[in-house]
N, C-alpha and C positions, 0 to 999 in steps of 0.2 A: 863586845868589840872594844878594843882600848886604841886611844890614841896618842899620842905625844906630837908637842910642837917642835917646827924645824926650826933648828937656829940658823936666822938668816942674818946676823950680823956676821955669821962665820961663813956662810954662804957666797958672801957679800965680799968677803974678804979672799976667797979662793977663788971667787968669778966676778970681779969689778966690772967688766965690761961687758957681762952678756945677763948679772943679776943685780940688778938695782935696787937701793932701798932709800927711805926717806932719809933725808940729812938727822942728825943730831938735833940740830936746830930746831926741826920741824918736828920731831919726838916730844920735845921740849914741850913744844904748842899743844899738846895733844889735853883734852880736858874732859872730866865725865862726861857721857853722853855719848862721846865722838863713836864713829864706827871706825873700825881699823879690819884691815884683812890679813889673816891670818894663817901660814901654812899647817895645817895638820897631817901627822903619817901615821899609817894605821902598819905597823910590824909584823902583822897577820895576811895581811894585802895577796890572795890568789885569784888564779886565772882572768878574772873581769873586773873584778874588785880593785881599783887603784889605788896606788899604794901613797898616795897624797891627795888632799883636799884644800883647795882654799874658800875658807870661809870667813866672813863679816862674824863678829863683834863688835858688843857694845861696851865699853868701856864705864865700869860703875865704881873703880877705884883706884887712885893713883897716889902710889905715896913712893917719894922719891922717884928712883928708877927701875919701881914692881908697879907693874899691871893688874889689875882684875877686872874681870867682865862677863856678860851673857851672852852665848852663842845668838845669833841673831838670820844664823843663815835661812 
């Protein structure tokens, strides 16, 4: 099974009023350790099988504005 993440700052920007994300600001704040949640989409997705997942992360590296982290769901 393979997955890729959704980009929800584009998300965000095609649906301001019905898909919410954290400010900038509050990205900012974010620090190893933290958990964040995350949309996954699995491209393969039939019948039962949903075609997104939100799952928790842990956040074990932050440099600039790239992420790393451990699925934590």
């Amino acid at each position: 099974m393979s997955y890729s993440l959704v980009d929800c700052v584009y998300r965000n920007m095609m649906n301001k009023e019905t898909f919410q994300i954290p400010s900038a600001d509050d990205i900012s704040k974010l620090k190893v350790g933290d958990l964040v949640k995350l949309i996954f989409f699995n491209p393969n997705a039939t019948g039962e099988t949903p075609k997104a997942e939100r799952m928790w992360v842990i956040l074990t590296e932050i440099n600039g504005t790239k992420f790393k982290g451990t699925l934590d769901n």
